[in-house]
C-alpha positions in Angstrom: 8.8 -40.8 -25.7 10.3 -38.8 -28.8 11.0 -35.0 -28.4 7.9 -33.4 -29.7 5.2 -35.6 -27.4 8.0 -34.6 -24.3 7.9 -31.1 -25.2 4.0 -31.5 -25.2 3.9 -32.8 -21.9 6.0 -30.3 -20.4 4.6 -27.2 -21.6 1.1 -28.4 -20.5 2.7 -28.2 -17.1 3.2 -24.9 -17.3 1.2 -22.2 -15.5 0.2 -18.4 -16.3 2.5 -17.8 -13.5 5.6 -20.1 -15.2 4.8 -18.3 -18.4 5.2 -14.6 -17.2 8.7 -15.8 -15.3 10.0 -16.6 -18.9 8.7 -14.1 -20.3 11.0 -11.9 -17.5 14.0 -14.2 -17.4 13.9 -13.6 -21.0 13.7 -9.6 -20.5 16.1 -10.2 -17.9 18.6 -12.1 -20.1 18.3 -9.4 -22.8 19.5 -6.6 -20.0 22.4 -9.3 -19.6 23.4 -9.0 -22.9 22.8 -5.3 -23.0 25.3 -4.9 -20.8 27.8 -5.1 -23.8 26.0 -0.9 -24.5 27.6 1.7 -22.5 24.6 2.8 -20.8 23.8 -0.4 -19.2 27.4 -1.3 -18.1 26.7 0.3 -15.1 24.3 -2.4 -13.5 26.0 -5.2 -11.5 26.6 -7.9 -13.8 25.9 -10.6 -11.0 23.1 -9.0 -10.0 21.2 -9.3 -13.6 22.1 -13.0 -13.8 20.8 -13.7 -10.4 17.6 -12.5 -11.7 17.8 -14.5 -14.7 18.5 -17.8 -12.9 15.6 -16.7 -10.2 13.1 -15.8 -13.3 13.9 -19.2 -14.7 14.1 -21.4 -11.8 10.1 -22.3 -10.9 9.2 -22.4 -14.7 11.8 -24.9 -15.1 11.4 -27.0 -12.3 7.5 -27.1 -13.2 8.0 -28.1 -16.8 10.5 -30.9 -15.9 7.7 -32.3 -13.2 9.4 -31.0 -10.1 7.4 -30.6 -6.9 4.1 -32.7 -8.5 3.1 -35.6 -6.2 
């Protein structure tokens, strides 16, 4: 299977759900680097990658075919 027919398959795994988690881990990732401003130094760094990885985890997992029978 070449990349564009994989990449075919695995978005078509892909819920509403899975899309609005990267569309948040993707917010979330963007506070990350944010972080680099003054004003949002003041957020715990480990706290806004937690939330990244959480965002990202069931998206992920669905598009690589985790957790289908």
């Amino acid at each position: 299977m070449n990349f564009p027919e994989w990449i075919t398959t695995a978005t078509g795994r892909l819920t509403p759900t899975d899309l609005a988690l990267v569309k948040w881990s993707c917010i979330a990732f963007g506070v990350l680097l944010a972080q680099k401003s003054r004003g949002v130094r003041e957020l715990d760094q480990r706290l806004v990658l937690a939330a990244v990885v959480a965002l990202a985890a069931k998206p992920a997992a669905s598009a690589f075919g985790f957790g289908r029978a």
